[in-house]
C-alpha positions as CSV (number, residue, x, y, z in Angstrom):
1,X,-31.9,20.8,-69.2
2,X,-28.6,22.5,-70.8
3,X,-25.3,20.3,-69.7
4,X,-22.8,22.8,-68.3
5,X,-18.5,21.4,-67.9
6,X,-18.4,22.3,-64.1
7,X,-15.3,19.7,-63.9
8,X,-12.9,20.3,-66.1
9,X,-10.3,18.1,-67.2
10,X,-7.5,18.6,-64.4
11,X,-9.7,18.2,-61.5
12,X,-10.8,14.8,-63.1
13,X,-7.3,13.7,-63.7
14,X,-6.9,14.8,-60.2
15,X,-9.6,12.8,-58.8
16,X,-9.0,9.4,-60.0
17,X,-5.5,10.4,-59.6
18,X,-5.9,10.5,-56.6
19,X,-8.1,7.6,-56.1
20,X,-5.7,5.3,-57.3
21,X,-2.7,6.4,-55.5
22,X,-5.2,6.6,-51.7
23,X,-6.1,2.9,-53.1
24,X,-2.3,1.7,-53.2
25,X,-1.1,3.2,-50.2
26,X,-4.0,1.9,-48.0
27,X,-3.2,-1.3,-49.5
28,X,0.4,-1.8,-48.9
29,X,0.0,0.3,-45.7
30,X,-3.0,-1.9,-43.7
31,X,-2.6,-5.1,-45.6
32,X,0.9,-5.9,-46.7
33,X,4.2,-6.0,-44.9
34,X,7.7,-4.6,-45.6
35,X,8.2,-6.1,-48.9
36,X,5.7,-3.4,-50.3
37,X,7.2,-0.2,-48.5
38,X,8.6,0.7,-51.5
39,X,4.7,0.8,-53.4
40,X,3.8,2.2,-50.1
41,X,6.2,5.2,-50.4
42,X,5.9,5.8,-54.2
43,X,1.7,6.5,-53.9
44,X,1.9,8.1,-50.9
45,X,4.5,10.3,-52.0
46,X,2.3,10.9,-56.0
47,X,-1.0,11.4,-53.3
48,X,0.9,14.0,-51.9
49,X,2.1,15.4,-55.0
50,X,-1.4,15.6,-56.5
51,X,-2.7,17.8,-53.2
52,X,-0.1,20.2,-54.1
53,X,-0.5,20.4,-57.7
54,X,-4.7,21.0,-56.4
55,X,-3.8,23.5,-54.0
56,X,-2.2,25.4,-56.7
57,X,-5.1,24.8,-59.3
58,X,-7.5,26.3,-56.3
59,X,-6.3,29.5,-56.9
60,X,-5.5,29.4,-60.5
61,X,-8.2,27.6,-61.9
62,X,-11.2,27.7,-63.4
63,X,-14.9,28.8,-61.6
64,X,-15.6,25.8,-59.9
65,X,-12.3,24.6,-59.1
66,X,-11.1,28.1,-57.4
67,X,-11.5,27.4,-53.2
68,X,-12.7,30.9,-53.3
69,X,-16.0,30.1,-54.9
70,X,-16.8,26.8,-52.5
71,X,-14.8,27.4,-49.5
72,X,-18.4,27.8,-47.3
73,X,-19.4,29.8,-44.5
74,X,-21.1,28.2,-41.5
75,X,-24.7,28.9,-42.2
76,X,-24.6,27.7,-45.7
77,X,-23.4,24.5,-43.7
78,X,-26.2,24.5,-41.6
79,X,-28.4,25.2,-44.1
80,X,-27.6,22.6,-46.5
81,X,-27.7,20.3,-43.7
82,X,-31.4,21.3,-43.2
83,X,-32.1,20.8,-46.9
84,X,-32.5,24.3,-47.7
85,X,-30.7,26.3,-49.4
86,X,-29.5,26.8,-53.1
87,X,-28.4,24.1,-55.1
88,X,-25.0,24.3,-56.2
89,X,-23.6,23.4,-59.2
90,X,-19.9,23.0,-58.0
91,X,-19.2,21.8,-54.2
92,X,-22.3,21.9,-52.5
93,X,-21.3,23.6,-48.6
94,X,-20.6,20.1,-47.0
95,X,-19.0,18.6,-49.9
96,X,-17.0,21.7,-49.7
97,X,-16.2,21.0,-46.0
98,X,-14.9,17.4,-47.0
99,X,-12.5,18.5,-49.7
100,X,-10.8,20.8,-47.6
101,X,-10.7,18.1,-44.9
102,X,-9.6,15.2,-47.3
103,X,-6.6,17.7,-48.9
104,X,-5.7,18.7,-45.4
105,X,-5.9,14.9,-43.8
106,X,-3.6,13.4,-46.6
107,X,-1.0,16.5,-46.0
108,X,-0.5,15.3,-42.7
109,X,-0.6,11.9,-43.4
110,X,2.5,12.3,-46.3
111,X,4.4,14.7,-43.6
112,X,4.3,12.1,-41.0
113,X,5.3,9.3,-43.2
114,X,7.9,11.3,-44.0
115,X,9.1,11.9,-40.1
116,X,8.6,7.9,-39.4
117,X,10.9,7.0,-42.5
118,X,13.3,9.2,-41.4
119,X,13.2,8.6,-37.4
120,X,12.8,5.1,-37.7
121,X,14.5,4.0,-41.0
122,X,16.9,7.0,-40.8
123,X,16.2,7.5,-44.9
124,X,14.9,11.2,-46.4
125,X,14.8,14.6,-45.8
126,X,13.8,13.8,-42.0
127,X,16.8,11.4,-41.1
128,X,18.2,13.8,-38.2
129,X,14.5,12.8,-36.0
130,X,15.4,10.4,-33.5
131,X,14.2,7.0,-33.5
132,X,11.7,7.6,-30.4
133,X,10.3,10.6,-31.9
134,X,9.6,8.7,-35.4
135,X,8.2,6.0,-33.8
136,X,5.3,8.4,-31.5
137,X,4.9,10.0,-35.1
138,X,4.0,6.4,-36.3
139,X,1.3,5.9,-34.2
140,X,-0.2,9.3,-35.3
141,X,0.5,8.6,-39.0
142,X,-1.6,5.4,-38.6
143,X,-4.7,7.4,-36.7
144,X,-4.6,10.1,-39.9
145,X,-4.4,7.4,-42.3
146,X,-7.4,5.1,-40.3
147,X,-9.1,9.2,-40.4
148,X,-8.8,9.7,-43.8
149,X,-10.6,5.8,-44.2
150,X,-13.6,7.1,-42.4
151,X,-13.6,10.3,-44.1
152,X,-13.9,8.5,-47.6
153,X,-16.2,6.3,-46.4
154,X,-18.4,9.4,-44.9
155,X,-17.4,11.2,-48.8
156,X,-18.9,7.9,-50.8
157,X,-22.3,7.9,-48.4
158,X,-22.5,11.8,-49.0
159,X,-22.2,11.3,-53.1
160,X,-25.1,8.6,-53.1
161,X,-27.2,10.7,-50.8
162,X,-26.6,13.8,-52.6
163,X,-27.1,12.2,-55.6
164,X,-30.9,10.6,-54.6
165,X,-31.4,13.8,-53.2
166,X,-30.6,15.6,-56.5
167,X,-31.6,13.5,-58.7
168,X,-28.3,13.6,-60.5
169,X,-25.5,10.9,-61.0
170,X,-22.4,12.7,-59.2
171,X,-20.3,10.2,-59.4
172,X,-20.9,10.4,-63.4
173,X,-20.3,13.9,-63.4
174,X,-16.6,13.5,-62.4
175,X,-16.2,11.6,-65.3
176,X,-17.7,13.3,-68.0
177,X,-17.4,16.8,-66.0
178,X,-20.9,18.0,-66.9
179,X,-24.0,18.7,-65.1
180,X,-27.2,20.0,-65.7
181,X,-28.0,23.6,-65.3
182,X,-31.2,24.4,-63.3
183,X,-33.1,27.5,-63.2
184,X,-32.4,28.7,-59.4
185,X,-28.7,27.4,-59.3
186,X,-26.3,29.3,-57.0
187,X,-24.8,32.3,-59.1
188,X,-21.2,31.4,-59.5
189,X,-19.2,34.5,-60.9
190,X,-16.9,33.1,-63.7
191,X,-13.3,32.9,-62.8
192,X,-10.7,32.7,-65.7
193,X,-8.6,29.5,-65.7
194,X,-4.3,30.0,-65.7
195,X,-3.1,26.8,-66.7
196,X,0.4,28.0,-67.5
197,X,0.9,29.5,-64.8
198,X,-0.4,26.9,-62.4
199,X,1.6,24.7,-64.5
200,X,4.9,26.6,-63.9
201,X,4.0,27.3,-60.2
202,X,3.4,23.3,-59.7
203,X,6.5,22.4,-61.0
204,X,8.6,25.2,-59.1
205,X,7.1,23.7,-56.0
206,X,7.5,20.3,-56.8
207,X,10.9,20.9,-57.9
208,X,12.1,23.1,-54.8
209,X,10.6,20.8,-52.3
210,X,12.0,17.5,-54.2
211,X,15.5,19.7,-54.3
212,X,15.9,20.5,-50.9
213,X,14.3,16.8,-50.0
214,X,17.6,15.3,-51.9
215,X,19.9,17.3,-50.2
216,X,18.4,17.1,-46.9
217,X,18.8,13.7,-47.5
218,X,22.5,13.6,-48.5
219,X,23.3,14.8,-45.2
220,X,25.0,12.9,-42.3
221,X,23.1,10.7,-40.5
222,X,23.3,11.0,-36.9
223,X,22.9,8.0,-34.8
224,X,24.0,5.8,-37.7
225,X,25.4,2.1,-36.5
226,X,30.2,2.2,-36.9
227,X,30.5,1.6,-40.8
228,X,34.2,0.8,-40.4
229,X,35.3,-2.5,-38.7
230,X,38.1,-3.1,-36.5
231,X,40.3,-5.5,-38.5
232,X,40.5,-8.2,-36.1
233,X,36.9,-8.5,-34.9
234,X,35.6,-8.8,-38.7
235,X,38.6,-11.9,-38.9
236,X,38.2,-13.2,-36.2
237,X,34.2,-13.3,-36.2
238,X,34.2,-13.9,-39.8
239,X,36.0,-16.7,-40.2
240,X,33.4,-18.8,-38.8
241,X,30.0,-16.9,-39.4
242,X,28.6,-13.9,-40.8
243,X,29.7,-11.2,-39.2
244,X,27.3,-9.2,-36.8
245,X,27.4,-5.8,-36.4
246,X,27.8,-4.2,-32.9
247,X,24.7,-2.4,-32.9
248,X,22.7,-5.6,-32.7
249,X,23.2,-6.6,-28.9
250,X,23.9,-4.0,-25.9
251,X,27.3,-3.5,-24.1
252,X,26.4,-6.0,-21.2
253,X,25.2,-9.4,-23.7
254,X,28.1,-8.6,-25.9
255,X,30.6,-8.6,-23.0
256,X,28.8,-11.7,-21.7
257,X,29.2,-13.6,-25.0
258,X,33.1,-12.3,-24.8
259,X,33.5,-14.3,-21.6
260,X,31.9,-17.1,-22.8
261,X,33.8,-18.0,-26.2
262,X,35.1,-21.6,-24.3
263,X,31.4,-22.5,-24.6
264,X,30.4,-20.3,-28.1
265,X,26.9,-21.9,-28.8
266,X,28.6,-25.0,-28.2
267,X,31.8,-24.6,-29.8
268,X,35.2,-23.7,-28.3
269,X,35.8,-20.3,-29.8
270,X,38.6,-19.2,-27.2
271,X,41.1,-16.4,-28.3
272,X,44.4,-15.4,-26.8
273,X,43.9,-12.5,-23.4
274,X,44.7,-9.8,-25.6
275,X,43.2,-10.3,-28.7
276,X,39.5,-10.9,-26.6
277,X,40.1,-7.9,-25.0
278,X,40.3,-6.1,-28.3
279,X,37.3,-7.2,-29.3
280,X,35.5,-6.8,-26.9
281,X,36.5,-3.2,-26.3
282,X,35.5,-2.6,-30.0
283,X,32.1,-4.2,-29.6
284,X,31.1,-2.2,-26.3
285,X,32.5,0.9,-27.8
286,X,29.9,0.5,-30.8
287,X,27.2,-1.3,-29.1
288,X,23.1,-0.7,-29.3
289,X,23.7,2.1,-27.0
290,X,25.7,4.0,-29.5
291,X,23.0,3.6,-32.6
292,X,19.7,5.2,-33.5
293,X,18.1,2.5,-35.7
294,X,15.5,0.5,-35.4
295,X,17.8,-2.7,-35.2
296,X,19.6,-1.1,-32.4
297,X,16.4,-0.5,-30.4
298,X,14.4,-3.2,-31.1
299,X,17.1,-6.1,-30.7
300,X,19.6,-4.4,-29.0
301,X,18.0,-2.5,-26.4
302,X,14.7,-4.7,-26.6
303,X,16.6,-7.9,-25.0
304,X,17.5,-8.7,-21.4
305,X,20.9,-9.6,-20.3
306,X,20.9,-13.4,-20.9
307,X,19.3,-13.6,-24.5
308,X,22.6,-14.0,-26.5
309,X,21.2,-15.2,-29.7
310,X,19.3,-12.6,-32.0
311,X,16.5,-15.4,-33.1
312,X,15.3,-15.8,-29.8
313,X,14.4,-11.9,-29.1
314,X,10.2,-11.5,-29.6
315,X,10.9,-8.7,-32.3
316,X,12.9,-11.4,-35.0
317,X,10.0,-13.8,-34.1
318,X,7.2,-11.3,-34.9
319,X,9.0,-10.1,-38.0
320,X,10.1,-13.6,-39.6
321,X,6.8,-15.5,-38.3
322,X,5.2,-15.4,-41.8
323,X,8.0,-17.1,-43.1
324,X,7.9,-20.7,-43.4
325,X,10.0,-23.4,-41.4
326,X,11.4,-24.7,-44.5
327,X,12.9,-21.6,-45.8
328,X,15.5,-21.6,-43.2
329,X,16.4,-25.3,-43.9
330,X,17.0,-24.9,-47.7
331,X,19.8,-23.4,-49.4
332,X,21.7,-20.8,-49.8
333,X,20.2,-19.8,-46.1
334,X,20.3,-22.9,-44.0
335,X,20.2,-21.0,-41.0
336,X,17.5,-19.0,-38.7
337,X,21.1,-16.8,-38.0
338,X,22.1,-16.5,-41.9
339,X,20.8,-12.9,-41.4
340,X,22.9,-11.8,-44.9
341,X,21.2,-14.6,-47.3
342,X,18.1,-12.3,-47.3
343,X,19.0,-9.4,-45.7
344,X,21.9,-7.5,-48.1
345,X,22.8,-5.2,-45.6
346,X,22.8,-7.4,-42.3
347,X,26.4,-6.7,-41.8
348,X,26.2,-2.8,-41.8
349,X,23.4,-2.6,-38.9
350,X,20.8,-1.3,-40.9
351,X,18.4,-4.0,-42.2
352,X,17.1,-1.6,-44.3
353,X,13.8,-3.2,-46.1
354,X,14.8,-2.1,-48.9
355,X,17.4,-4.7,-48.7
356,X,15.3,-8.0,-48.3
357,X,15.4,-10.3,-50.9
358,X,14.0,-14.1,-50.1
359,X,16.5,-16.3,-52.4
360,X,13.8,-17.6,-54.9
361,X,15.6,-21.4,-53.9
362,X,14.3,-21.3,-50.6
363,X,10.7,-21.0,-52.5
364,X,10.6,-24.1,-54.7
């Protein structure tokens, strides 16, 4: 039988493309923790950019990679299903259905990463979404992305069947991008390709979207934690630890540690009347209340009124309890409160995870 090029080159770039980028982000998403956001972001973001550069090529491509000539109506589905029907030598009716569903699912999967960095991390285009709002988008970023799992798993069973069924290696066929020609195949009217133009469009779109991304991001933030100190609270506090920033304890446990300084974790830490007052006033006026980050809500607001000490809140436990014992023993952190030997940003509120770096001393 005559070998026909049904996929042509871009479509099998944009396959394995796509492959590899679905591969990484799954990874780092289900498997690894914070230290691999970054990866995370960076393959979600090319998977993303590889749908869009498809869409494009679906209505500027070539015969079999035009929408128009596999986008299927609801008998042909039925009737492929049945095992009838023409054979085709592009998408086949319910492989049709699946490519339309795996393009739409990893859409929504890259738009709502995009609204839970920004809610919760407050970085991106999407910074202005609140922190509750990126958090309920979380939990249906992480049903699309468990979605799209089954859907690839449902894609692979429906190559190998389709392939027995056929008698002809599919998976094979996105490689080399030819298949057989049969007597009987569905008629497929030939469709020019425009790769100039679907080149041009692509980048317009990827460079719009990416422009107004960087200045949506260059915005101000609202709900971001006080970035100027009061002058005596950063002395005062600094002179004998790190200093911690407001938004990491609410109004009530920072105005109970205030009243406590005689007794500060064992240490007589008393300040003259006026100067506590200060401080104190400063610290209430910029407390948890007052930020939108995820520090704020999960230590600030996620303690009662008696925990004082940020170590013993259930969030720094959960987060740090991969970390070995010895780690906080060794220098140049020494301490379960040394937030700043790993975190560069402790000081500013934000813990950004982009900002973690285990000193490589505490490792040896």
């Amino acid at each position: 039988m005559a070998q026909k090029i049904v996929w042509d080159r871009y479509i099998r770039l944009f396959h394995w493309g796509l492959v590899a980028t679905i591969a990484g982000a799954a990874v780092t998403g289900f498997l690894m923790g914070a230290e691999a956001l970054l990866i995370h972001i960076v393959t979600g973001t090319l998977a993303v950019i590889l749908v869009t550069s498809r869409i494009v090529w679906g209505f500027l491509g070539g015969t079999y990679a035009r929408f128009s000539s596999f986008t299927p109506r609801p008998r042909d589905v039925l009737a492929h299903l049945r095992g009838g029907g023409v054979r085709h030598l592009g998408h086949n009716p319910l492989g049709a259905l699946m490519v339309l569903a795996l393009l739409a699912t990893i859409l929504g999967i890259g738009l709502s990463g995009l609204a839970v960095l920004g809610g919760t991390l407050k970085t991106g285009p999407l910074s202005g979404l609140s922190f509750e709002l990126g958090r309920t988008l979380r939990e249906g970023h992480e049903l699309l992305a468990t979605g799209l799992l089954v859907l690839i798993g449902l894609h692979l069973g429906g190559v190998i069947f389709e392939s027995l069924r056929s008698r002809e290696n599919l998976a094979r066929a996105m490689v080399t991008g030819r298949k057989p020609s049969r007597s009987g195949d569905h008629p497929d009217a030939p469709r020019k390709a425009h790769p100039r133009a679907a080149l041009a469009l692509g980048a317009a779109l990827v460079l719009g979207l990416g422009g107004l991304a960087i200045a949506a991001t260059n915005r101000p933030v609202p709900g971001a934690p006080v970035a100027e100190w009061d002058a005596l609270t950063q002395d005062e506090c600094s002179a004998c630890h790190m200093t911690y920033h407001p938004s990491l304890l609410p109004r009530t446990n920072w105005r109970a540690l205030m009243a406590g300084l005689d007794d500060h974790f064992g240490e007589d830490a008393s300040l003259p009347a006026d100067a506590t007052g200060q401080i104190t006033d400063w610290l209430e006026a910029h407390a948890a209340e007052t930020a939108d980050t995820l520090p704020a809500h999960r230590l600030g607001l996620g303690v009662d009124e008696s925990t004082l000490r940020l170590t013993e809140t259930r969030f720094w436990k959960r987060t740090h309890r991969d970390i070995p014992d010895a780690t906080f023993t060794r220098k140049p952190v020494l301490s379960r409160a040394n937030c700043r030997a790993c975190h560069a940003d402790a000081e500013t509120g934000w813990f950004s995870p982009f900002q973690i770096s285990i000193p490589k001393e505490t490792l040896q």
